[in-house]
FISE-710664 format. One record per residue (C-alpha): x, y, z; residue in one letter. Coordinates in Angstrom, 3 decimals. Layout:
N
<site east="X" north="Y" up="Z" aa="A"/>
...
This chain:
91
<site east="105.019" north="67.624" up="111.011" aa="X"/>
<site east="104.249" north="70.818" up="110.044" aa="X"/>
<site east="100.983" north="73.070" up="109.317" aa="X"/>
<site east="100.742" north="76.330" up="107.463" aa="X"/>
<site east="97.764" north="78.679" up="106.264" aa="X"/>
<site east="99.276" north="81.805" up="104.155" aa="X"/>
<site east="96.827" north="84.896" up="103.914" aa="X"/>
<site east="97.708" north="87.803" up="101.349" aa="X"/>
<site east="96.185" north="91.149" up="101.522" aa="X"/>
<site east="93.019" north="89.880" up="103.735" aa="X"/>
<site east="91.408" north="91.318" up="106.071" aa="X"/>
<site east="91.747" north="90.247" up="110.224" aa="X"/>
<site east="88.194" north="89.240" up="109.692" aa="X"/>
<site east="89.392" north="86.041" up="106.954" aa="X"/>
<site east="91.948" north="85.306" up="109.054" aa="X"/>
<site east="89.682" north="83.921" up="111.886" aa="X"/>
<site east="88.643" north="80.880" up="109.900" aa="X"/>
<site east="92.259" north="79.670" up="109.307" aa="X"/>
<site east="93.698" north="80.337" up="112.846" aa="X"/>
<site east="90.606" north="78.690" up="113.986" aa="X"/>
<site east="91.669" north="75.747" up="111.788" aa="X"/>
<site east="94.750" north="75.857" up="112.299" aa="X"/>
<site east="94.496" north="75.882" up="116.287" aa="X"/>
<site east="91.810" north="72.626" up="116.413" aa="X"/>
<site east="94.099" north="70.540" up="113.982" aa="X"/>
<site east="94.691" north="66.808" up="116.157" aa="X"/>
<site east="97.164" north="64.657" up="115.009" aa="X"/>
<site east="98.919" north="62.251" up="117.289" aa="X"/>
<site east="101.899" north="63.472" up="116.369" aa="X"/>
<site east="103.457" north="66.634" up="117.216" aa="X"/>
<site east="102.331" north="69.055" up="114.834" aa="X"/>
<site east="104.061" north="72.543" up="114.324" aa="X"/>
<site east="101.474" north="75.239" up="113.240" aa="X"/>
<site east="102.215" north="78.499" up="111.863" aa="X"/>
<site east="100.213" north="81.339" up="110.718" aa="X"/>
<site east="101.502" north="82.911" up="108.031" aa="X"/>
<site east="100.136" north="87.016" up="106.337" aa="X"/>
<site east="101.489" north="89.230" up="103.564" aa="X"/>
<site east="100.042" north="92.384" up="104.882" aa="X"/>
<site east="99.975" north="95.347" up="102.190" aa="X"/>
<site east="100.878" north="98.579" up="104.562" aa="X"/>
<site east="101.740" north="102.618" up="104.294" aa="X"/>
<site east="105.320" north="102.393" up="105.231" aa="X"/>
<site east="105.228" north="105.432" up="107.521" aa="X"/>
<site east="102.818" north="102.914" up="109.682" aa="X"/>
<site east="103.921" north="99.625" up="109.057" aa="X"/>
<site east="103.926" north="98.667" up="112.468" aa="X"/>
<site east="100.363" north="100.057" up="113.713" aa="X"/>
<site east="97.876" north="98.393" up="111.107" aa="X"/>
<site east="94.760" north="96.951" up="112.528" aa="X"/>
<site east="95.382" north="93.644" up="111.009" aa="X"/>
<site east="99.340" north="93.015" up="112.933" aa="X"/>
<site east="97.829" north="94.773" up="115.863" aa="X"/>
<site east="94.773" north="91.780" up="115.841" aa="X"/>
<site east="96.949" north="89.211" up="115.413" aa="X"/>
<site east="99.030" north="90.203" up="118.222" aa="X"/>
<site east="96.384" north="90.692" up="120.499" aa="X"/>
<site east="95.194" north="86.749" up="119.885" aa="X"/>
<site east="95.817" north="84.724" up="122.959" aa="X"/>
<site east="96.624" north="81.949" up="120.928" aa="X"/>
<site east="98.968" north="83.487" up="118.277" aa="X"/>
<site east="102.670" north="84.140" up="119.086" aa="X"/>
<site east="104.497" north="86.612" up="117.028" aa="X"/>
<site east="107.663" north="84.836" up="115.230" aa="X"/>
<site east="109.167" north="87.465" up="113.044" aa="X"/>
<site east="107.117" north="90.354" up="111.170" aa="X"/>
<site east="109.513" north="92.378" up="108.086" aa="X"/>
<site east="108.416" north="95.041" up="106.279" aa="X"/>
<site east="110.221" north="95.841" up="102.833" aa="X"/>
<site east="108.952" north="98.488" up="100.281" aa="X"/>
<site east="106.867" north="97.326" up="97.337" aa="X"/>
<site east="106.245" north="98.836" up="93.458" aa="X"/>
<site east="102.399" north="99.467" up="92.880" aa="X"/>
<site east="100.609" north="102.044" up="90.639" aa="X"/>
<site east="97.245" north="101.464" up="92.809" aa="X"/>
<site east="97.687" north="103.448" up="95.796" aa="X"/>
<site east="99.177" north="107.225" up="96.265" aa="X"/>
<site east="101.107" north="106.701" up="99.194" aa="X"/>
<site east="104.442" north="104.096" up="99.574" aa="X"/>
<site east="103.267" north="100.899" up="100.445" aa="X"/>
<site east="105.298" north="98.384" up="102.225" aa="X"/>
<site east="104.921" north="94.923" up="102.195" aa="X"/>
<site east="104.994" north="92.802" up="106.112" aa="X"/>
<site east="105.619" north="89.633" up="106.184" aa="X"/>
<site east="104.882" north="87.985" up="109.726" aa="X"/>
<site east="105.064" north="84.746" up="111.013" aa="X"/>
<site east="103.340" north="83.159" up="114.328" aa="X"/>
<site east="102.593" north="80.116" up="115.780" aa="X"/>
<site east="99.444" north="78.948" up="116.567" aa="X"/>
<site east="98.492" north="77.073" up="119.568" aa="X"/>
<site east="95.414" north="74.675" up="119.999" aa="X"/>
């Protein structure tokens, strides 16, 4: 079984309610629980924002996979990047 929460553009601060969800989920079966964050980034520091550094920092988080690919938006003046990341969440 399987257990996802998906956060786009948040802040680290919304993303405490659904690891904390995530991490106190019981089933008696095995369940698999991911964490999952679109994270809107300048691409010169894609790998230093606040809300990837947060989530590594989280004893109960483990880093999967994190990409970064370049996105097309008229609202900032910089290039934004998109990061995907992926981590499991332990209970």
């Amino acid at each position: 079984m399987f257990a996802f929460e998906l956060k786009i553009r948040s802040t680290f601060h919304s993303y405490e309610k659904d690891i904390v969800k995530l991490s106190e989920t019981q089933n008696p079966k095995k369940v698999n629980k991911y964490f999952i964050a679109l994270i809107d980034t300048w691409c010169d520091n894609k790998n230093i924002d606040p809300r990837i550094l947060y989530l590594n920092k989280r004893e109960n988080l483990k880093l999967i996979d994190i990409k970064a690919f370049p996105t097309k938006q008229n609202r900032y003046n910089k290039d934004v990047c998109c990061s995907f990341g992926i981590w499991t969440v332990n209970s």
